[in-house]
N, C-alpha and C positions, 0 to 999 in steps of 0.2 A: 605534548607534541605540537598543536597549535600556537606555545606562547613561543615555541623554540622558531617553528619556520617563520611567525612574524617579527621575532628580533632580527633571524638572520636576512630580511625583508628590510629592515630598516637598516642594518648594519650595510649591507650592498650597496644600497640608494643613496646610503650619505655619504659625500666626499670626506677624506682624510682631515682633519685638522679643522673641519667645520664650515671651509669654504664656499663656495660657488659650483655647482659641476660642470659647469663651462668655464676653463681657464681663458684667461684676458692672451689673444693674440697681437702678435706686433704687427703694426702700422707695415704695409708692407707686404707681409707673410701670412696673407690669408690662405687657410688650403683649397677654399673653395675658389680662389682664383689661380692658384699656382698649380691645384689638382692634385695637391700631397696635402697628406696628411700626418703632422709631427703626431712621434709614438704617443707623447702623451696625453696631448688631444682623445689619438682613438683611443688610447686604453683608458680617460675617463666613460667617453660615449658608451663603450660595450660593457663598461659597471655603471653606468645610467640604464642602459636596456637592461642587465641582467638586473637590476633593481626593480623597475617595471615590471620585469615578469615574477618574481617574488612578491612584492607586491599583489599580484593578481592572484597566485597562490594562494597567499595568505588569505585574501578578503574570499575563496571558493570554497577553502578550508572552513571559516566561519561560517558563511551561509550555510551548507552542507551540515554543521552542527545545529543551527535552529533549524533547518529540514526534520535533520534526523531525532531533534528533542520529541517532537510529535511521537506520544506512545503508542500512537495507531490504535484499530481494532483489538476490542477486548471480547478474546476468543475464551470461551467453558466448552468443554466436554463433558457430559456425565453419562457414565454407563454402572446400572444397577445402585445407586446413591452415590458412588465414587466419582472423585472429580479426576480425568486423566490428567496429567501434567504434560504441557504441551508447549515446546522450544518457540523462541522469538519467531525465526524462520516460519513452524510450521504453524505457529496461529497468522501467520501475513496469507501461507497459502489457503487456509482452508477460509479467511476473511473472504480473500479475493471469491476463490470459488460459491460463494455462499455469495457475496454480491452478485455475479453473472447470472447464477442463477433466481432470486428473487425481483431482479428490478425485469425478468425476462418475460414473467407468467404473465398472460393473458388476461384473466379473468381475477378482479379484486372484487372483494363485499363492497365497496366505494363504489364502484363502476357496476355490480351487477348483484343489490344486494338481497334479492328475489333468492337466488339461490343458495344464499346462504342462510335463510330466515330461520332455519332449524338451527343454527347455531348459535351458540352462546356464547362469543368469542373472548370476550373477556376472562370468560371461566375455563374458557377452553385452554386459554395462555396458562391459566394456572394451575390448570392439569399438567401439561405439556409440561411448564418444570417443575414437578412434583414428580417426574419419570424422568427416562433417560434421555436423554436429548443435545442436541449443538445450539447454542447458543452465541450469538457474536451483537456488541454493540459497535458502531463506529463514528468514528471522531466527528464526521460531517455527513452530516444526512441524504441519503442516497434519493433519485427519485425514479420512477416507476415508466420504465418506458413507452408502453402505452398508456396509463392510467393517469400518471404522472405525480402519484403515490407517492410522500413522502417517509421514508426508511430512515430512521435510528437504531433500531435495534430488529435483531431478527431472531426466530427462532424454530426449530427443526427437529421434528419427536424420531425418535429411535425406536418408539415402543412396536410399532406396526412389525410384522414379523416376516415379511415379504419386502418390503421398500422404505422408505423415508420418509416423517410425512406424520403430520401434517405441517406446510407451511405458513407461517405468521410472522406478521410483525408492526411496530409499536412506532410510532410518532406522540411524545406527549402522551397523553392518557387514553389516545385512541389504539386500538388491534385492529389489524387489518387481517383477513382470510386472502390467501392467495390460490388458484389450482390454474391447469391447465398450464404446469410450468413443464419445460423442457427438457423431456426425459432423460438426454442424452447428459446433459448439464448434472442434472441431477447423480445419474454415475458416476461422472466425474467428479463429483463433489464425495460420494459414498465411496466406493472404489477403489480411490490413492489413499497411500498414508499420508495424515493420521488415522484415518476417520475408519477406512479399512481392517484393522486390527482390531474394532471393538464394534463390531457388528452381529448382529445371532446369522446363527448357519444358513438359513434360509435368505438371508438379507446376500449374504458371502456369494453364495450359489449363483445370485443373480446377477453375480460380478464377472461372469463369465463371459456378459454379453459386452461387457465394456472391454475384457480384455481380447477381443475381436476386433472390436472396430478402433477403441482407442478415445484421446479425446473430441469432444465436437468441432468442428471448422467453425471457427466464430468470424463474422464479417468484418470486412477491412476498412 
């Protein structure tokens, strides 16, 4: 499709027979002084502009293609050892969702790591997938809005039988601990399909309060 709209791109723009796209006017009979315009004249000009705009087609059409080569975030689901299979579409939603909510929380082992000293977070990461869990790497490293925490990869346990959780994630060889993340965020990330369908009943249950309020107002 691309190689057809840049031929027909070039096919527009180029004059018949090879020439100039300004035909040579007689001594005399300029239209910009006589205020006419002989047919042939315009009707090069407006297959010079429709060229131009072909043209520009073509080269938003390509751009658009190296945009869209980027394979984005690489979204896992796993519930019970099973990995779910989960459409272009809905690994970009639940990336997204899964960024708003990580680069949001408050409180990293970076920035406050007293509270985490009981943790062993390296180990902890690899509990977390050794159970069931969300899991998303992405292409460009996110950073921490307060912390200013740098994110590659994230990770999010299913196992907890009430909520989400625990949240982590990975820069190079370090793990970070996240909490005091944003409740509301966090439904909405649990809550919509995908992620909603593979949740234990008690997790479902507390989907009730999300379908009340809906999703969070995020600032403008």
């Amino acid at each position: 499709m691309h190689a057809n709209v840049c031929r027909e791109a070039r096919a527009v723009g180029a004059p018949s027979g090879g020439g100039s796209v300004t035909p040579s006017t007689p001594p005399g009979d300029d239209p910009d002084i006589e205020g006419l315009r002989p047919p042939g004249r315009q009707y090069v000009r407006y297959r010079h502009r429709a060229g131009t705009v072909a043209g520009l087609a073509c080269l938003a059409i390509l751009l658009a293609g190296v945009v869209g080569a980027d394979i984005g975030a690489d979204v896992t689901l796993i519930r019970d050892g099973s990995a779910i299979t989960l459409s272009e579409p809905e690994q970009s939603q639940v990336a997204r969702r899964v960024e708003t909510l990580i680069v949001g929380c408050a409180i990293t082992s970076v920035t406050a790591p007293d509270i985490f000293a009981a943790r062993a977070l390296a180990k902890e990461w690899q509990d977390v997938r050794a159970g069931s869990h969300l899991y998303v790497r992405f292409p460009t490293p996110l950073r921490a809005e307060r912390s200013g925490v740098e994110i590659s990869e994230v990770l999010v346990g299913l196992e907890d039988p009430s909520f989400i959780g625990p949240e982590l994630s990975r820069h190079g060889d370090q793990v970070v601990g996240h909490v005091k993340c944003d409740g509301l965020r966090a439904l909405a990330l649990m809550c919509r399909p995908p992620v909603r369908p593979h949740l234990l009943a008690r997790q479902r249950a507390n989907c009730s309060v999300y379908d009340r309020i809906g999703d969070p107002r995020e600032k403008e």
